[in-house]
C-alpha positions as CSV (number, residue, x, y, z in Angstrom):
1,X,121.3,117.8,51.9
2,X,117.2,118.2,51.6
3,X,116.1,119.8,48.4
4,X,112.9,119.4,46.5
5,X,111.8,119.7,42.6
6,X,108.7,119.1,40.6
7,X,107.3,116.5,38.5
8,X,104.8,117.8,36.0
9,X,102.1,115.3,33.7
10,X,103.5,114.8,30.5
11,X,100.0,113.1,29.8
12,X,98.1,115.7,26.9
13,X,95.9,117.7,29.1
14,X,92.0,117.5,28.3
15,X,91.3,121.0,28.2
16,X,94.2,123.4,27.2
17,X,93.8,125.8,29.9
18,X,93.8,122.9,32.6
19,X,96.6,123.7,35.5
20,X,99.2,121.0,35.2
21,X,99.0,117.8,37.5
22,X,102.7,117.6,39.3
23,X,104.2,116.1,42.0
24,X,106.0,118.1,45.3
25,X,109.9,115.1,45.2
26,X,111.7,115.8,48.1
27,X,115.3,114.6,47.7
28,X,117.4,113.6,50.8
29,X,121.2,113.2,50.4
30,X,123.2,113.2,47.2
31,X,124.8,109.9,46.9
32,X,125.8,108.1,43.9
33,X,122.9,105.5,43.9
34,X,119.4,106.3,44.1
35,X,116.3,105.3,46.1
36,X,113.1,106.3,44.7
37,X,111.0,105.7,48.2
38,X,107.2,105.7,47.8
39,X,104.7,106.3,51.0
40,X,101.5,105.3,52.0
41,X,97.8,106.6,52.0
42,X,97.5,109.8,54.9
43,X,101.5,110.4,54.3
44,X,103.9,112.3,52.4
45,X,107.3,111.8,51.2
46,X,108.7,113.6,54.4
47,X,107.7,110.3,56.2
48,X,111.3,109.2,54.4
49,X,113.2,111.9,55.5
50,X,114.9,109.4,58.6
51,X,115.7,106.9,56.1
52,X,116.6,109.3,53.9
53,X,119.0,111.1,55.6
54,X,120.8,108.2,57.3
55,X,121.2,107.0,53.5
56,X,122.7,110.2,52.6
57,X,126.2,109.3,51.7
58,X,125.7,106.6,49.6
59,X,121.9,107.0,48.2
60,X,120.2,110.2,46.9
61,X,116.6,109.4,48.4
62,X,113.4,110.5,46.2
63,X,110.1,110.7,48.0
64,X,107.2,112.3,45.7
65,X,104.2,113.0,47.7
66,X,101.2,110.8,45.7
67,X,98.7,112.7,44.1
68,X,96.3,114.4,46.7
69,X,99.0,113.7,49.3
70,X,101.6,116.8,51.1
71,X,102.0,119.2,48.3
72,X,101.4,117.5,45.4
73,X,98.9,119.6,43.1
74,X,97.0,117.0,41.1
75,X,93.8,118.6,39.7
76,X,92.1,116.0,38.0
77,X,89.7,113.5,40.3
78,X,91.4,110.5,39.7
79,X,94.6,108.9,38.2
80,X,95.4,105.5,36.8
81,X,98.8,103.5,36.4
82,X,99.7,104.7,33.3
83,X,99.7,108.5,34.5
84,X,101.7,107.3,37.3
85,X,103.9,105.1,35.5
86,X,104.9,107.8,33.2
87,X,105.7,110.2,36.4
88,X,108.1,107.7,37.5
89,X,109.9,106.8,34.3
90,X,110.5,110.7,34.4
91,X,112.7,109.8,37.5
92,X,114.2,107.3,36.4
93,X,114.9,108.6,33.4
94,X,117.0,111.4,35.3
95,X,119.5,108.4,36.5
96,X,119.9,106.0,33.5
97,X,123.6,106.1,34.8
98,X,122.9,105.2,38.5
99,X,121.8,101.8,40.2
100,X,118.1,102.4,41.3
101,X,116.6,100.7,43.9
102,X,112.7,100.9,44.4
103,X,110.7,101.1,48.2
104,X,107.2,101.7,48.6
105,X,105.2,101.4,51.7
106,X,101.4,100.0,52.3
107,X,99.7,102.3,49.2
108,X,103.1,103.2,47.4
109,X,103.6,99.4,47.7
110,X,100.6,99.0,45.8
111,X,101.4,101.2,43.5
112,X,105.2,100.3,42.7
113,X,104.5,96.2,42.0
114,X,101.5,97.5,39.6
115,X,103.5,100.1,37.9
116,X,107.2,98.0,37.3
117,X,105.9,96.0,34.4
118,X,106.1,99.3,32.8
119,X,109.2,100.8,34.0
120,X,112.3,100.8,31.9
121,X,116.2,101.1,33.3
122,X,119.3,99.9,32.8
123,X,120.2,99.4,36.3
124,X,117.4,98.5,38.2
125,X,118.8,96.4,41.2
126,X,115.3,95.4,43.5
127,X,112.4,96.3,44.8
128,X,111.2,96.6,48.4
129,X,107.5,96.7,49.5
130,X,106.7,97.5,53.3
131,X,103.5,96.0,54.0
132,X,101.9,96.1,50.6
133,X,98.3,97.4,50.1
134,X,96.5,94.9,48.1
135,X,97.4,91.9,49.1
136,X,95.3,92.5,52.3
137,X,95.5,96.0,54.1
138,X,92.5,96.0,56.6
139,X,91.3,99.8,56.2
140,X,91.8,99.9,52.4
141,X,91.1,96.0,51.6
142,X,87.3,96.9,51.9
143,X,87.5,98.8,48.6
144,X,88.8,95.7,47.0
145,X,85.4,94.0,47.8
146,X,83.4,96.7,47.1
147,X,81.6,96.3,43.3
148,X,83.0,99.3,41.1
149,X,79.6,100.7,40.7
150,X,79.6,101.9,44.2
151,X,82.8,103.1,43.9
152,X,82.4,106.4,42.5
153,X,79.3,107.0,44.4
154,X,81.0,106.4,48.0
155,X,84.0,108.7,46.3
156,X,81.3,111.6,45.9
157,X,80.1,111.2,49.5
158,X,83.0,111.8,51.0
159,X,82.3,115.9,50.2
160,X,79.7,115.2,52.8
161,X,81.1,114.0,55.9
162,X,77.9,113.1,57.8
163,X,76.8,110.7,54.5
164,X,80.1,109.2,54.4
165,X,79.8,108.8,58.1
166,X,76.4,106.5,57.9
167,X,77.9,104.6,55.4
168,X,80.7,104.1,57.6
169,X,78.3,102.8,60.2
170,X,76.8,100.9,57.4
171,X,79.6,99.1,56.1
172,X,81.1,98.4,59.2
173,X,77.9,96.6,61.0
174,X,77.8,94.7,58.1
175,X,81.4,93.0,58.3
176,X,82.8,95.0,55.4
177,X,85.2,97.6,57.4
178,X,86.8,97.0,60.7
179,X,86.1,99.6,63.6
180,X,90.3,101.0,63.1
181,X,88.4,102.1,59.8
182,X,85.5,103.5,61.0
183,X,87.1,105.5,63.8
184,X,90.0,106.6,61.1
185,X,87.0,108.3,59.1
186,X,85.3,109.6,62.0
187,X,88.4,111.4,63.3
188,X,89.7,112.9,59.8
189,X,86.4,113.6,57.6
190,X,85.5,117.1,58.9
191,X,89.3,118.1,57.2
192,X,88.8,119.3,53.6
193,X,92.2,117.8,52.4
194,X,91.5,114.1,54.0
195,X,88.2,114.7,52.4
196,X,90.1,115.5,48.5
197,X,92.7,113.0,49.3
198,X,90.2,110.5,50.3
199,X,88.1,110.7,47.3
200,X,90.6,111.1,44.9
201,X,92.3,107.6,46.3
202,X,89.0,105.8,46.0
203,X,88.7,107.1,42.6
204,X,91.8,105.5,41.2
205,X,93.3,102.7,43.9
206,X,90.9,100.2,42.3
207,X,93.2,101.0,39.0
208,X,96.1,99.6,40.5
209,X,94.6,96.0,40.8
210,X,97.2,93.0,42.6
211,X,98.5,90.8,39.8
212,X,100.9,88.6,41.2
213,X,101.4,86.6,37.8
214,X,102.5,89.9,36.0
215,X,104.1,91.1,38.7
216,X,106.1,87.7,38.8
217,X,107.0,88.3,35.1
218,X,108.0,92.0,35.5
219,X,110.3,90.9,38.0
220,X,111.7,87.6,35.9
221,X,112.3,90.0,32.7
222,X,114.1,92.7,34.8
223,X,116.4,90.0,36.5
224,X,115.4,91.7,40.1
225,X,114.2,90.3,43.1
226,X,111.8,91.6,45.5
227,X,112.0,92.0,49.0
228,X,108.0,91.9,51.3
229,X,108.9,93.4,54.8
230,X,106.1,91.9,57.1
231,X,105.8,93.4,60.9
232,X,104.2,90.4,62.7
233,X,102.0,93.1,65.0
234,X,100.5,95.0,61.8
235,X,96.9,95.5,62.4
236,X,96.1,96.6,59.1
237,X,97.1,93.7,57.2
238,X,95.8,90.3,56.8
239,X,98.6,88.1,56.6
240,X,97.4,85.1,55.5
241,X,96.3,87.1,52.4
242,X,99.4,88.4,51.8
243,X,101.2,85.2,52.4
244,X,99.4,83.4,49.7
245,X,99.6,86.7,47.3
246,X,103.7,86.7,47.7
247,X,105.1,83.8,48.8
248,X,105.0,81.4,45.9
249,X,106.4,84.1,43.8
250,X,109.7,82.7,42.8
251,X,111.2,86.4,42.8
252,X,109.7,87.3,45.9
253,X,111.2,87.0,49.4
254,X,108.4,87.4,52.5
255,X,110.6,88.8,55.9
256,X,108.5,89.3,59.1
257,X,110.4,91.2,61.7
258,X,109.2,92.2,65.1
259,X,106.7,95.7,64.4
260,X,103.5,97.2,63.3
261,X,102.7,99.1,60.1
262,X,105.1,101.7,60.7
263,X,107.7,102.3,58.1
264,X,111.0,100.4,59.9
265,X,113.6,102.9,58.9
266,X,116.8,101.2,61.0
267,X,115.5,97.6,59.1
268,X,115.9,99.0,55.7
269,X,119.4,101.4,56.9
270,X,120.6,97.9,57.2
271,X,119.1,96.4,54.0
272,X,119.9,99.2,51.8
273,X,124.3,100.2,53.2
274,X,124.3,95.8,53.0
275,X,122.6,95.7,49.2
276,X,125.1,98.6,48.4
277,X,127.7,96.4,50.1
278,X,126.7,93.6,47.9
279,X,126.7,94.9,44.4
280,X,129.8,97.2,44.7
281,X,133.1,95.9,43.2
């Protein structure tokens, strides 16, 4: 079963007349337990329809596209972690009778570990995050390292490709982005959406900062453990970053298995049917 609904802000709009902000949630399966899967930057909550799918009897799969992402409308230029917090509590708070478990991959990873210390539900059972942004992603980990004054600037260059494309040149020459990043932009920038999604992203990633120690706590308080799926051929991650971000987080557990940064949809068919094994009676 594949079925869809919206999400729509509950945050008091600015001006009155403002469209809404919502989120496109595509739902795979209709299983007892539920997965709320988050994806990563240039995706869209299709990219979990495999996982989704295979999970169908037991888990009912919820994928929102992220704002600026699939078919998301999100109207305002930027969003922060309370505004996306509050769109996943209204999930959650669909199911406080169902076992959630929580996946987000390279951006939604990001997002999810800074959004839990704010999520509320009875039966949270873990958390899974697929080569986290943050902790080291190569093609977004530049942003990090930029100072937020530029940050808004670079955001409003992106409306004009061949700027955003010197600075590109710029940036890279001088050690900050790798070429995978510079080629990325060169190939997508003359596409309006990439351009929205792009700047909208910039706008708000740096929002979502890594906290490990609050993230440890979050964790600790909710009696869950977390899962880090590592593929040991990512390109886009530095692992040594990430090692030292997760690994002496007494919640976390750090798993390399043989891949790149490609969502590993027959890895977590296996985690998820042997969690479900696990917890059941």
């Amino acid at each position: 079963m594949t079925s869809h609904f919206w999400l729509t802000s509950s945050h008091p709009k600015q001006y009155a007349d403002a469209p809404d902000n919502r989120l496109y949630v595509r739902q795979y399966g209709s299983g007892q337990h539920i997965l709320i899967a988050l994806h990563g930057f240039g995706r869209n909550g299709g990219r979990m329809e495999r996982l989704g799918m295979h999970l169908a009897p037991h888990f009912t799969t919820l994928a929102p596209d992220l704002p600026y992402h699939g078919k998301s409308e999100w109207f305002n230029d930027r969003y922060g972690v309370e505004e996306f917090t509050a769109m996943l509590q209204q999930l959650l708070d669909r199911y406080q009778d169902r076992r959630v478990f929580l996946l987000g991959h390279s951006l939604g990873g990001r997002y999810l570990s800074a959004c839990l210390p704010r999520l509320e539900h009875p039966q949270l059972h873990d958390l899974v995050l697929v080569a986290p942004d943050g902790a080291g992603g190569r093609y977004t980990n530049w942003i990090d390292t930029l100072p937020q004054s530029l940050v808004s600037p670079l955001a409003r260059l992106t409306e004009r490709p061949r700027a955003i494309l010197r600075m590109s040149e710029w940036l890279q020459k001088r050690g900050l982005i790798n070429g995978y990043s510079a080629d990325y932009l060169k190939f997508n920038l003359n596409n309006r959406p990439f351009r929205r999604r792009l700047a909208g992203t910039l706008r708000s990633v740096l929002r979502f900062p890594p906290a490990p120690a609050s993230f440890e706590r979050a964790l600790h308080q909710r009696g869950i453990r977390c899962t880090v799926l590592v593929g040991d051929k990512d390109p886009l991650l530095h692992h040594d970053r990430l090692t030292k971000m997760y690994e002496p987080l007494p919640s976390v557990d750090v798993q390399r298995y043989q891949g790149s940064h490609w969502l590993p949809e027959r890895l977590l068919a296996e985690y998820y049917l042997d969690s479900l094994v696990a917890v059941l009676p």
